[in-house]
C-alpha positions, -999 to +999 in steps of 0.1 A: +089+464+357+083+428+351+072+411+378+071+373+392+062+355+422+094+351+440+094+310+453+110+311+486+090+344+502+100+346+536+126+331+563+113+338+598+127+359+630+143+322+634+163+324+603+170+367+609+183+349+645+204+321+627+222+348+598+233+372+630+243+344+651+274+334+637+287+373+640+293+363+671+318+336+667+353+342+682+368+334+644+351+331+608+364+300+607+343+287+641+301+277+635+278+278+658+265+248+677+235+245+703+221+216+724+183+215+706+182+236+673+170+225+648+141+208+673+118+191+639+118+195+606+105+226+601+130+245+617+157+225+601+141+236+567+141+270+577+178+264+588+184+252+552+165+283+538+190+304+564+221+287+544+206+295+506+200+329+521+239+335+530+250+331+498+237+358+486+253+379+509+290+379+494+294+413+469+313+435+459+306+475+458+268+461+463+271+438+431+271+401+437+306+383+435+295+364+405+294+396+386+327+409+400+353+386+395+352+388+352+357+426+356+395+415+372+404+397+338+410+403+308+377+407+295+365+431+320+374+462+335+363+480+367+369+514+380+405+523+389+410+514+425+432+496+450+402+469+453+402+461+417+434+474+402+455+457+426+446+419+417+453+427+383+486+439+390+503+415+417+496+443+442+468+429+460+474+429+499+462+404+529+438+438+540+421+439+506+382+433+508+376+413+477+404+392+483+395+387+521+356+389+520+350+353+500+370+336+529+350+349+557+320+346+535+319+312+526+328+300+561+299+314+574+279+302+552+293+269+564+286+277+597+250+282+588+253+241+573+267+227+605+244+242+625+215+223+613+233+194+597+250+185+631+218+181+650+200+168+622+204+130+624+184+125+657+151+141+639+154+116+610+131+092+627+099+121+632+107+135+595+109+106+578+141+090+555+132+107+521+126+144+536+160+141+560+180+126+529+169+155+503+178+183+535+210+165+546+221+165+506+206+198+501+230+210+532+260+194+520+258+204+483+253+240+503+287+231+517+310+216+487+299+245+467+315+270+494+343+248+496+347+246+455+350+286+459+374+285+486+395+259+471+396+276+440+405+314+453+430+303+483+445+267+473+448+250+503+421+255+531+405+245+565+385+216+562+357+218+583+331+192+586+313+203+619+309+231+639+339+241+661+331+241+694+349+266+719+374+242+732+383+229+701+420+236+686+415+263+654+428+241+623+452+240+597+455+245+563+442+208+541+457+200+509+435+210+483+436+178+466+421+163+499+396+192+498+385+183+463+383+148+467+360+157+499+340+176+475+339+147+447+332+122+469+301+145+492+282+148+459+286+110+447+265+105+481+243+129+481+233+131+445+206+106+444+187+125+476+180+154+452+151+160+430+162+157+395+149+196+393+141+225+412+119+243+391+088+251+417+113+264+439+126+290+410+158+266+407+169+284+440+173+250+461+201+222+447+185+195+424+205+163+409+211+183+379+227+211+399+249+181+422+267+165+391+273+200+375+288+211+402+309+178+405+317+183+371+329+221+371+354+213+401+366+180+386+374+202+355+389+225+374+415+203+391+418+188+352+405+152+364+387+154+332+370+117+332+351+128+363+340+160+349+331+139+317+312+115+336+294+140+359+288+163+333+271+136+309+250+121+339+237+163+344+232+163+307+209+129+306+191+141+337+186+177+323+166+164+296+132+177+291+137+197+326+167+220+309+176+235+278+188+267+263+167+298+254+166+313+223+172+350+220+143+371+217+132+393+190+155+420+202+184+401+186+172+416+155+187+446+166+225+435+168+245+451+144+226+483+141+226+515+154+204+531+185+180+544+163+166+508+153+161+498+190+178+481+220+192+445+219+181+425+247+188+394+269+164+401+297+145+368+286+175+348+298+195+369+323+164+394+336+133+390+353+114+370+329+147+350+324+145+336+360+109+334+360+109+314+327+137+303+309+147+263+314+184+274+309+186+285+347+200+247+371+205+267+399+201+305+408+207+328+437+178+346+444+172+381+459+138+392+474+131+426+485+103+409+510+136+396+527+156+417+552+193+426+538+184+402+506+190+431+477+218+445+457+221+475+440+240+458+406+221+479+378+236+508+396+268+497+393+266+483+359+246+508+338+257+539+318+255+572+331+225+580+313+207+550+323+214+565+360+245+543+366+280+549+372+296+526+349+316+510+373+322+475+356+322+473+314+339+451+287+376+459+271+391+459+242+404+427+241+371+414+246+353+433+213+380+421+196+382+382+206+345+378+187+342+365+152+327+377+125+290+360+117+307+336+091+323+320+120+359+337+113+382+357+137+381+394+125+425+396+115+412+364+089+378+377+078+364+387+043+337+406+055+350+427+083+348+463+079+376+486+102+350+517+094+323+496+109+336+471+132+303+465+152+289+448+118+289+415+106+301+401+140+288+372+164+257+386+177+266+379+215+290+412+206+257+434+209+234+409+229+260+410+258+277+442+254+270+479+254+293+492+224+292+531+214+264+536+185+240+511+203+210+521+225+212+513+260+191+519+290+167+536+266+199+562+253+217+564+226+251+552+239+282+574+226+316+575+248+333+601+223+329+641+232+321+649+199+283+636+206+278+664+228+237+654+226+220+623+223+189+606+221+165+594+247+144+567+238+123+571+266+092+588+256+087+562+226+091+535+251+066+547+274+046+559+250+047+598+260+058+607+227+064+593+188+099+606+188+129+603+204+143+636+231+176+652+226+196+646+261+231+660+271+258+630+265+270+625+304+282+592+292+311+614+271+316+642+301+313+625+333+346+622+347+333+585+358+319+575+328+328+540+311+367+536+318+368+511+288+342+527+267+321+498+267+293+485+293+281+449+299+247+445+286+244+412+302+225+407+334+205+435+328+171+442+328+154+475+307+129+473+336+151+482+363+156+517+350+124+527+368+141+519+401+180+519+400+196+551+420+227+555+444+205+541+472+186+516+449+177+481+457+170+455+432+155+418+437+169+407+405+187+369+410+222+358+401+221+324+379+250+301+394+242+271+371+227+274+336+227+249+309+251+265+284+278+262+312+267+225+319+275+222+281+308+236+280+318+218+307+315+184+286+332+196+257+362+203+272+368+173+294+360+156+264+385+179+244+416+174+274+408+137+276+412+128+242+378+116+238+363+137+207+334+122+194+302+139+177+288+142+213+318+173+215+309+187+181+268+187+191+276+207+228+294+236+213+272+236+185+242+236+202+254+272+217+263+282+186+230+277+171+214+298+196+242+326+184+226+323+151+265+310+145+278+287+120+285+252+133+322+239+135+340+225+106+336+184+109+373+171+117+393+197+136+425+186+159+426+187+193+443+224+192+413+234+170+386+221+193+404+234+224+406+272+209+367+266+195+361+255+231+380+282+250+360+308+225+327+298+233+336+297+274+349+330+268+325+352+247+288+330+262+301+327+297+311+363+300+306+385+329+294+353+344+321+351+371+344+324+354+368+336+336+391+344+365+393+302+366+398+294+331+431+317+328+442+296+357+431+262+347+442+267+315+476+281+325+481+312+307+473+339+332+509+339+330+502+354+293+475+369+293+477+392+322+512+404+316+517+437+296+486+454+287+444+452+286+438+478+264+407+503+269+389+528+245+373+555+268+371+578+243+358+554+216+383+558+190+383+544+160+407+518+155+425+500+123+428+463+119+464+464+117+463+475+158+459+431+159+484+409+150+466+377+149+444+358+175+461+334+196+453+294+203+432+309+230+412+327+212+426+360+225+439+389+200+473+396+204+482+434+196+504+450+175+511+476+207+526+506+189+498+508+167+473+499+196+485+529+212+471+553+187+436+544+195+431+526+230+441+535+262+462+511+285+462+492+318+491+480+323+484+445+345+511+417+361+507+385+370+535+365+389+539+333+386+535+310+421+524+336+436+491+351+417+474+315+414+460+323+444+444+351+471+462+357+504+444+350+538+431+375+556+459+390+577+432+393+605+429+355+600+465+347+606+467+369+636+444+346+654+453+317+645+483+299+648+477+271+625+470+293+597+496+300+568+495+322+542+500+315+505+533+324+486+540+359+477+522+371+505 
């Protein structure tokens, strides 16, 4: 297993003291306060450490949210279940845990702020003005990113700006306008106090990179787009020489091909090494096995069968089909797409992100259909045990949880986990929040929606591109064309990511997209080009469903308008509180 020296090693007793403390509060929505904590600086720096630590702790079936919330799209898929199914199809409830945990989550995690940033003004004097400016921004970037969450999954929210104290009235519901303002206007101020980077800290603490990013993504996502354009050009210039994007390694020489040539890999941007030593990572969640209840058990969840997994996220078939062929061209408009072997000739993100049958994966030979009834395990040429593959039974075509859209993300794993994932298995590995391909996206499409195309636009997507070993974009395309380039990219580099949920909403065609069908091949079928009518101005592939039918399987999914925008509160929160209300539909 590759290992690196993880930055932020330990939080003390103090800190195990400070994550417990707020279990005890009468409501999620209350903090807790005390007379002389923090009593110098370095307890309120461990207090700040205590707040990076509680963001770590929102997951979902022991996979961190980030890597959740794709798999309730149209590009991912999880295992069939009231948790999972039910957002997808207007069902959810006010008792449902991934709609109700991200509430409670991020308000204790904002809790955690106000306890040290409450009492931190009187130490100012002892610490000094440059170390209490960088903490006090430090806390409140802590604080606008849980806001930017909650304003984004529940619409209106409680704005909280100090602890509650136990006499204090339990608040209403602010206008999420007002919370995003709050938001814009806490990072204009706080900004400057940041370190330009983070790097000797892994990128785990907020730098002034990470501050106008995330300015940027929630001005984008409220459509102010000459705010996200500003911020996201002020990230840009400041990212320069401390950021940039990592090329693929030499595993990308795989895509295309079958197991037998070896395993595509991504593990220098999204694994170990990745967060050890790629500049493409702004800001990162990190996990630490040294660190009580700081672990998740992701690879579990995400690898194949074989790979000791259970499959329980994986790509669908609306995603294999948005990606382009390697001349640039959607696969219903290209000359060199071949139905017999659709896994060739395509954007290499297809194979660098994704597990897709005929690839190797966790060391196997990865083959949904029944008809491989064996398969090969890489193992003993990887360890060096042997010069030729083994023949293994094919679980991952016999389980009755195996892949339930025949594909697996490849993304945000790491080959070296193998040696340690299991049903009670703990990994360290961290969760990127910010990286610099995001940060670039980001700019391009305020520039797109505010009418400002310029080269700049062009030399953002393109740069991603590159790195895809893509073709750049044609020189003069409309405003339509950049935004489907645009909403391409976002889909296929940012996938699995935890973003997509957003875009369908920001962009307004959840309304579309997640009415009728996602369509799933279990089995791994084969499939005729004909099953696609065309791909749509948002780069998605609308189906032919009659035809579709005859090779993919089907979830059928709903999305109602006015209603499915948004989560509802937890029904446990409106019980207790008065001034709470809960979203339409609900």
């Amino acid at each position: 297993m590759i290992k690196h020296t993880k930055r932020i090693l330990g939080i003390s007793m103090l800190c195990a003291a400070l994550m417990t403390s707020c279990e005890m509060d009468r409501l999620n929505l209350n903090g807790p306060s005390t007379e002389n904590f923090p009593l110098d600086a370095k307890e309120a720096e461990l207090g700040l450490l205590g707040a990076y630590k509680a963001l770590t702790l929102l997951d979902a079936s022991s996979t961190p949210i980030w890597h959740v919330m794709d798999n309730i799209t149209d590009i991912g898929y999880a295992r069939p279940g009231n948790n999972y199914t039910s957002p997808i199809t207007s069902s959810i409830t006010t008792d449902n845990a991934l709609a109700t945990k991200p509430w409670s989550a991020h308000y204790k995690t904002i809790a955690r702020v106000h306890l040290v940033l409450d009492n931190l003004e009187p130490l100012k004097a002892t610490m000094g003005e440059e170390q209490y400016n960088k903490i006090n921004a430090e806390l409140r970037f802590i604080r606008a990113y849980c806001y930017s969450q909650l304003v984004e999954l529940y619409g209106d929210v409680a704005l909280l700006t100090k602890a509650l104290k136990l006499n204090d009235e339990l608040p209403g519901r602010t206008d999420k306008q007002q919370v995003v303002d709050f938001i814009i206007n806490e990072l204009a101020q706080t900004a400057e106090h940041l370190p330009v980077s983070q790097k000797t800290s892994g990128n785990v603490r907020a730098s002034r990179v990470a501050a106008y990013m995330l300015q940027a993504r929630v001005a984008l996502n409220f459509q102010r787009y000459d705010v996200a354009a500003e911020a996201s050009k002020k990230a840009l210039d400041l990212a320069k020489g401390q950021h940039a994007l990592t090329p693929f390694d030499a595993t990308v020489a795989y895509v295309g091909k079958g197991h037998a040539d070896g395993e595509p890999q991504s593990a220098n941007i999204f694994g170990h090494a990745g967060y050890a030593e790629s500049k493409e990572w702004i800001w990162v969640a990190e996990y630490n096995k040294a660190i009580n209840a700081n672990t998740h058990n992701q690879t579990y969840y995400m690898a194949s069968r074989l790979g000791k997994g259970v499959c329980y996220w994986g790509p669908t078939q609306n995603f294999i089909d948005s990606f382009q062929d390697i001349e640039g061209k959607y696969i219903t408009e290209s000359t060199i797409y071949n139905e017999a072997k659709p896994f060739e000739n395509r954007d290499p993100r297809l194979d660098m992100y994704t597990a897709r049958p005929g690839s190797r994966y966790f060391g196997f030979q990865f083959e949904p259909n029944a008809k491989f009834s064996k398969v090969n395990n890489y193992w003993p040429v990887i360890n060096g045990t042997g010069t030729k593959p083994s023949s293994q039974n094919n679980t991952d075509a016999t389980n009755a949880y195996r892949s339930f859209s025949g594909y697996l993300w490849r993304k945000h794993t790491d080959l070296s986990e193998y040696a340690t994932t299991s049903v009670s298995g703990e990994s360290d590995l961290n969760v990127g929040i910010f990286r610099y391909a995001e940060l670039l996206l980001i700019y391009a499409e305020a520039k797109i929606e505010s009418g400002s195309i310029d080269q700049s636009v062009y030399d953002a997507i393109n740069e991603i591109r590159s790195r895809a070993k893509m073709p750049n974009l044609p020189q003069g395309l409309s405003q339509a064309q950049m935004r489907q380039a645009l909403r391409y990219e976002r889909k296929v580099e940012l996938a699995n990511d935890g973003l997509r949920w957003f875009d369908l909403r920001r962009w307004n065609i959840a309304k579309d997209v997640m009415n009728g069908y996602i369509y799933l091949n279990r089995d791994a079928n084969a499939w005729t080009k004909s099953a696609i009518q065309r791909i749509d101005e948002n780069a998605n592939p609308v189906y032919n469903h009659s035809v579709a039918t005859k090779s993919f399987g089907t979830q059928e999914v709903k999305f109602q308008v006015n209603k499915d925008e948004y989560w509802p509160i937890d029904i446990k929160e409106m019980d207790a509180n008065p001034a709470m209300t809960q979203n339409p539909g609900y």
